[in-house]
C-alpha positions as CSV (number, residue, x, y, z in Angstrom):
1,X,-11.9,11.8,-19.9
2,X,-10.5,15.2,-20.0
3,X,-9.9,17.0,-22.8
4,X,-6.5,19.0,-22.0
5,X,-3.0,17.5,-23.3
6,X,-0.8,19.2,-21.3
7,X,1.9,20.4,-20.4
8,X,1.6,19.0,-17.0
9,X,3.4,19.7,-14.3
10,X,3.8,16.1,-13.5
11,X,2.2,13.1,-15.5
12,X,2.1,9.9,-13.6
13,X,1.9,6.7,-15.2
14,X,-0.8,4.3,-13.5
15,X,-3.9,5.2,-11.4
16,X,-3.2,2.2,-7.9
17,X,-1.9,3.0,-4.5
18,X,1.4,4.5,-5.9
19,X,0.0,6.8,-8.5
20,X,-2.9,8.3,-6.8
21,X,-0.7,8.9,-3.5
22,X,1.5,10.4,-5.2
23,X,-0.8,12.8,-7.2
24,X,-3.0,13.4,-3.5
25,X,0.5,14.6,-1.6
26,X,1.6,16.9,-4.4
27,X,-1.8,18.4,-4.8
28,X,-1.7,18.9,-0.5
29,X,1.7,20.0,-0.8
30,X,1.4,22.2,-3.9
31,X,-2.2,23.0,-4.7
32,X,-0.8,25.0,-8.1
33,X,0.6,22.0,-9.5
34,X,-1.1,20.5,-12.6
35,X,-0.7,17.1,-12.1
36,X,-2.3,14.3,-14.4
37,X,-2.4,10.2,-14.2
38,X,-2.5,7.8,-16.9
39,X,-4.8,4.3,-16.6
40,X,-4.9,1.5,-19.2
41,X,-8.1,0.7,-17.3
42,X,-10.0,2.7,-14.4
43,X,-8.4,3.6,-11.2
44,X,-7.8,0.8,-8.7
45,X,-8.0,-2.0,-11.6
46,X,-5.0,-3.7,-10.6
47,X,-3.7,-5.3,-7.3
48,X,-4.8,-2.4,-5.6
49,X,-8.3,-2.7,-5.8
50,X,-8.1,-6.0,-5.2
51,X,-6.1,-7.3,-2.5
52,X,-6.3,-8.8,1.0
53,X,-7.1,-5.1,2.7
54,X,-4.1,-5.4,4.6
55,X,-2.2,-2.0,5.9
56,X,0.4,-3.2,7.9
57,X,4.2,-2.3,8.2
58,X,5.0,-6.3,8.0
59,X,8.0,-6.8,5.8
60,X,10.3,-9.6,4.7
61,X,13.3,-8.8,6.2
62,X,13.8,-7.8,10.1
63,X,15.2,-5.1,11.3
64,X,18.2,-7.1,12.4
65,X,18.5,-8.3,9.2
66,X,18.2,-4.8,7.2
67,X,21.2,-3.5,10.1
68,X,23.4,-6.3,9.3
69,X,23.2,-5.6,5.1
70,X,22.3,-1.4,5.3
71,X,23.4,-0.4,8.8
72,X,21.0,0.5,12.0
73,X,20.6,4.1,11.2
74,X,19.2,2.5,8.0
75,X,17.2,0.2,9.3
76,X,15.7,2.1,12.0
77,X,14.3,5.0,9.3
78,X,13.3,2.4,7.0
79,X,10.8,0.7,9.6
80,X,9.8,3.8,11.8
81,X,8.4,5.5,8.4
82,X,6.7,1.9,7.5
83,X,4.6,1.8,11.4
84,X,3.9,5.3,10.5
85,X,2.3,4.9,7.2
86,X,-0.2,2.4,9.3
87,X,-1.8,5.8,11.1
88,X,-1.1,8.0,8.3
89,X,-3.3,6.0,5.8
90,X,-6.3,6.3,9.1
91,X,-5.4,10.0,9.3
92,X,-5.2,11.3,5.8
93,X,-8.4,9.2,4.7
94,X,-10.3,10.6,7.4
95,X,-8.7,14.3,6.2
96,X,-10.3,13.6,2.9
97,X,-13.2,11.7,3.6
98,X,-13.1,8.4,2.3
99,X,-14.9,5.7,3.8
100,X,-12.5,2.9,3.6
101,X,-13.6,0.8,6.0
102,X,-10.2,1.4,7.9
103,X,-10.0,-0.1,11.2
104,X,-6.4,-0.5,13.3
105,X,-6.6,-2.9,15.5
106,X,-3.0,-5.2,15.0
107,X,-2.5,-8.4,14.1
108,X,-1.2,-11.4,16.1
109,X,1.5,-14.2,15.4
110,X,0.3,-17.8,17.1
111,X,2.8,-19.7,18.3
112,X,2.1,-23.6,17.9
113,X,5.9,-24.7,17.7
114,X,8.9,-24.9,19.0
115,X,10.4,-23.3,16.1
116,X,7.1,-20.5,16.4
117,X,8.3,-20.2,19.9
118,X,11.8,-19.5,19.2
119,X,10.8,-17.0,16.2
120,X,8.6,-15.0,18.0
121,X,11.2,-14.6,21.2
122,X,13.7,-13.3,18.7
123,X,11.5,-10.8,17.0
124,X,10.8,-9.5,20.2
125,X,14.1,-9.0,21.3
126,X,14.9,-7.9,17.3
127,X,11.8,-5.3,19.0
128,X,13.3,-3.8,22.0
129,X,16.7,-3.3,20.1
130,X,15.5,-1.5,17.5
131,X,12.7,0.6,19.7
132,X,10.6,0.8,16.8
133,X,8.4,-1.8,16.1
134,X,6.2,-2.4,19.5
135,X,5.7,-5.9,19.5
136,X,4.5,-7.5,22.3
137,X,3.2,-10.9,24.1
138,X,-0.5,-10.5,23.9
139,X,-2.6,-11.7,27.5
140,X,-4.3,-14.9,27.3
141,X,-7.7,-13.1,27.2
142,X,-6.6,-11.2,24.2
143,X,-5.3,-14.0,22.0
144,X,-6.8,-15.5,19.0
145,X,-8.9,-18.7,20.1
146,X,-7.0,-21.3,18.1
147,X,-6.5,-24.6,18.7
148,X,-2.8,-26.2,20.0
149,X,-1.4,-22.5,20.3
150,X,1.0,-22.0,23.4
151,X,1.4,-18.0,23.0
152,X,0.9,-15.1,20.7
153,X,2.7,-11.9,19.5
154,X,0.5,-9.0,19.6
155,X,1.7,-6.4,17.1
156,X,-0.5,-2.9,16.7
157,X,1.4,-1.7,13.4
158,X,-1.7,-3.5,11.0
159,X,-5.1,-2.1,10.2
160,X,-7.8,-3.3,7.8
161,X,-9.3,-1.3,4.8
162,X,-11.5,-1.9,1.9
163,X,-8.8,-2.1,-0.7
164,X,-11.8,-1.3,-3.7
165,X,-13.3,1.5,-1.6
166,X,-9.8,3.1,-0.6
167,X,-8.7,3.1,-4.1
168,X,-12.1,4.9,-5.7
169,X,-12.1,7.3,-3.2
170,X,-8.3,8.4,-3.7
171,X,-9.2,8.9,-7.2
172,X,-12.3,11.0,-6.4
173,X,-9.8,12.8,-3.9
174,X,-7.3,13.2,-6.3
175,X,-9.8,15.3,-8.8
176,X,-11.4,17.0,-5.8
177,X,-7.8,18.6,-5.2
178,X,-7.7,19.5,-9.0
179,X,-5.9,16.5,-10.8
180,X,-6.9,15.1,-14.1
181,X,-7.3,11.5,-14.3
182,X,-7.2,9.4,-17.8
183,X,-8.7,6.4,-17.5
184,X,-8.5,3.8,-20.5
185,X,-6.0,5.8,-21.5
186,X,-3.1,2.6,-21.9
187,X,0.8,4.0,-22.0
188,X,2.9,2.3,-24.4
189,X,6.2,4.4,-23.5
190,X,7.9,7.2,-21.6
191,X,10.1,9.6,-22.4
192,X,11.9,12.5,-21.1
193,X,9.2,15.0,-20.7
194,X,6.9,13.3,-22.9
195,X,4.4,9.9,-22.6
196,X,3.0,8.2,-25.7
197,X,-0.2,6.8,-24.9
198,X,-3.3,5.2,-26.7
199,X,-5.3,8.3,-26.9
200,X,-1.7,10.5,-28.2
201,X,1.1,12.3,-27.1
202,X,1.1,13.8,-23.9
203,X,3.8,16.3,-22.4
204,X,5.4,17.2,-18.7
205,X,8.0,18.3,-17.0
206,X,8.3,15.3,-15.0
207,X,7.2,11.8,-15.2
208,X,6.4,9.5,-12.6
209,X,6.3,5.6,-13.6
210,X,4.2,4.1,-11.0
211,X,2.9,1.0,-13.3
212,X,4.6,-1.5,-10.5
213,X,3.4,-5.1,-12.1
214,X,2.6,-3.8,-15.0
215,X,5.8,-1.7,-16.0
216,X,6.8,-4.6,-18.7
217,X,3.9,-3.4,-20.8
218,X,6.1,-0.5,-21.4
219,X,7.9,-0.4,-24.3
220,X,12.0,-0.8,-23.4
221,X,11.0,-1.9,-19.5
222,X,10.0,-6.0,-20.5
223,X,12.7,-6.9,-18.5
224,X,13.5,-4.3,-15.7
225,X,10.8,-5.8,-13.4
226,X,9.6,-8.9,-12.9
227,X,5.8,-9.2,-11.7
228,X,4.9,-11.0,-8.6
229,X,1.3,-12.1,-7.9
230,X,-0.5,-13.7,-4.8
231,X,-4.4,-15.1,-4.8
232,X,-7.1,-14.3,-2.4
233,X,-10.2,-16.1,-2.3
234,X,-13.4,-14.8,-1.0
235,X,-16.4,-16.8,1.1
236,X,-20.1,-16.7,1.1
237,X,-21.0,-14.4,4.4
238,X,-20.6,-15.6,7.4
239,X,-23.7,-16.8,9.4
240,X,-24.4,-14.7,12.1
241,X,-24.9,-17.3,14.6
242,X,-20.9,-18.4,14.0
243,X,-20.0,-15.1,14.6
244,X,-21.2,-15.1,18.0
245,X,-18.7,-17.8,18.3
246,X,-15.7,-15.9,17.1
């Protein structure tokens, strides 16, 4: 752990995805920043060190749907920066040199329904309206083999990392570019300017909460989030001779 208290520059609150991006682009953008982040536990302890490995720019709502509520403009800028962030996870890891495991290479929809069938035409035309999102109906050759499917969706926005490895190597990034990182080091509340913590008072000029699930450990935050949680279950290795079959 390091031994300075500040003042920081910026604290941030929570070493995952969101705290030690943050930290990475302010240290690229301003080198001279002293920039800090606070873990209850060690970096990547949380969902994002352990999650499906999934970098895609899927999202719950269509852009159709985001027009209709935020307007197209809206819409359009909200999912042309989330297909971005697909290549600018591959490019900035490979800037920094952490082997991720990251590997682009899109996902597909199967279509086994008539419901499917009438989903999948509407994204695509959802696709070409929006000109942002480059969806398209993958060849036979190229589709999943799966049994009692009638077409697929090919969509190239989706790569897969090692969500572990990504998250280590952001930290070890993060201190490369000069930023401190506290693990164990829990946060019970924040403050303008100022974090208590287990380890004492810590000060900075600005403060970045990046807890996400956890932010209701916070003293005065227990109900201003509400945490939402998904499994993943892991196999025994796959036998080489099924492979050949895949």
């Amino acid at each position: 752990m390091p031994d300075s208290k500040g003042p920081f520059d910026v604290a941030i609150v929570g070493a995952g995805y969101t705290g030690l991006w943050t930290g990475i682009y302010l240290l690229r953008q301003k080198p001279e920043l002293k920039v800090a982040i606070f873990e209850a536990e060690v970096a990547g302890f949380g969902a994002s060190g352990r999650n499906g490995g999934w970098c895609s720019a899927l999202f719950p709502w269509a852009a159709d749907q985001l027009a209709d509520r935020f307007g197209e403009s809206a819409a359009k800028t909200l999912r042309k920066a989330m297909v971005d962030t697909v290549d600018e996870v591959g490019r900035i890891t490979a800037e920094l040199g952490i082997d991720c495991d990251f590997e682009k290479a899109g996902t597909h929809y199967l279509v086994r329904s008539k419901a499917q069938e009438a989903k999948a035409n509407h994204e695509l035309e959802v696709a070409a309206r929006f000109e942002v999102d480059q969806l398209r109906m993958a060849e036979a050759s190229d589709a999943p083999r799966a049994s009692q499917v009638s077409a697929s969706i090919f969509d190239p926005a989706c790569a897969s990392i090692q969500p572990a490895k990504l998250a280590r190597g952001l930290a070890d990034a993060f201190i490369e570019l000069g930023g401190e990182i506290y693990e164990q080091t829990r946060v019970m509340e924040i403050k303008p300017g100022r974090i208590i913590t287990s380890r004492g008072d810590f000060s900075a000029e600005s403060v970045v909460d990046a807890t996400e699930g956890y932010r209701t450990t916070l003293k005065g935050k227990k109900r201003s989030s509400i945490p939402i949680y998904s499994l993943m279950i892991a196999t025994e290795p796959i036998a080489e001779e099924l492979l050949d079959e895949i």
